[in-house]
ZAMARGU-4260 file (C-alpha; in steps of 0.2 Angstrom, whole numbers, plus 5000, padded with zeros to 4 digits):
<rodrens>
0) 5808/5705/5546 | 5824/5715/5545 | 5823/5718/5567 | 5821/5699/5565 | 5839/5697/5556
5) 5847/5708/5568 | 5841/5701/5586 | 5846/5682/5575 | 5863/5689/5570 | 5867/5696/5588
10) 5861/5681/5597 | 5873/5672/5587 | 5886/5682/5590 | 5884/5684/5608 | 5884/5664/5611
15) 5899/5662/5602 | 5910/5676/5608 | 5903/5670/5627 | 5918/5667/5639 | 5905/5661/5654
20) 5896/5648/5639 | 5906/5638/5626 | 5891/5636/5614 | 5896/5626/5598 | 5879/5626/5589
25) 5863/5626/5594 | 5844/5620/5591 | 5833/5637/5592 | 5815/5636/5595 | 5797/5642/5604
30) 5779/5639/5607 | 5767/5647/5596 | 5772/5662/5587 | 5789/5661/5595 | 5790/5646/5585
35) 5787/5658/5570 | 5800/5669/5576 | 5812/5654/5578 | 5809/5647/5560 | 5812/5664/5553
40) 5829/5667/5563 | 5833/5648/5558 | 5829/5652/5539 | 5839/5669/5540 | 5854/5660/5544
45) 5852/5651/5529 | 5869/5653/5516 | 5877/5662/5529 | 5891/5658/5543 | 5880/5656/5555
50) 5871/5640/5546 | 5883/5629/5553 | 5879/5635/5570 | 5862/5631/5570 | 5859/5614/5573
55) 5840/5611/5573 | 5823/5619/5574 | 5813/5616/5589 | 5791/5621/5586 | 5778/5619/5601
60) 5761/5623/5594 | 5768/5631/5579 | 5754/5641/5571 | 5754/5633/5553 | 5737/5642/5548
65) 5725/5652/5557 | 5710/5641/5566 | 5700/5634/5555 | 5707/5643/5541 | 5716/5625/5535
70) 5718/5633/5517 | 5731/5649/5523 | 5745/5639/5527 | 5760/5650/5535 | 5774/5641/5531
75) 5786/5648/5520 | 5800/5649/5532 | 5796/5630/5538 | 5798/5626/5520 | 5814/5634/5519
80) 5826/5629/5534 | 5838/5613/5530 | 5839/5609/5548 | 5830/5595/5556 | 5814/5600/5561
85) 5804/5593/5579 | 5784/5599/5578 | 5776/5598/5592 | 5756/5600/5591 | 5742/5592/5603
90) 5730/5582/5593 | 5718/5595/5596 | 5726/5612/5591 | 5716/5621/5577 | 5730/5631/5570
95) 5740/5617/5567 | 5732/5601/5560 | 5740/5585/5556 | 5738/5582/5538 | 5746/5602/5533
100) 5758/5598/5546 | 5763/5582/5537 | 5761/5588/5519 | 5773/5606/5526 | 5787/5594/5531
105) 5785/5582/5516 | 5788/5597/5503 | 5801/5603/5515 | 5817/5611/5504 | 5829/5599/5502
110) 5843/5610/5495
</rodrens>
């Protein structure tokens, strides 16, 4: 997870040193493991500068637990970030199931 911090950390630097872009903040985000990726760089920026920057958190099909595995949830870094949180999910995506998705964002952290 450390290359994970770095590529977060340079991407935040780049968009806001960028003379072509005046980025303010942004919401970060990606399908599927992306989403993963996203959550993780969104959770890293936690207690840092870059918090403030980081406006949002963006998931499409976010993998939550592995299909039909409903038991092995994967969301620690969901359940970490203190940014709003837009989860996206078709009604039949099996790694993804309604009722983890809702009990995830219900026991969100609310520091």
């Amino acid at each position: 997870m450390a290359d994970v911090k770095v590529l977060g950390s340079y991407e935040t630097e780049y968009l806001k040193s960028s003379k072509e872009y005046k980025v303010k903040s942004w919401f970060l985000g990606g399908r599927s493991m992306g989403s993963r990726a996203a959550a993780c760089i969104v959770k890293q920026c936690k207690d840092t500068a870059d918090e403030a920057f980081v406006q949002g958190l963006i998931c499409l099909s976010f993998p939550l637990h592995p299909a039909k595995q409903h038991s092995k949830l994967r969301s620690e870094d969901l359940l970490h970030v203190r940014h709003p949180i837009l989860l996206v999910s078709g009604s039949a995506d099996e790694m993804c199931d309604k009722v983890n998705q809702t009990i995830c964002l219900t026991n969100r952290c609310s520091e």
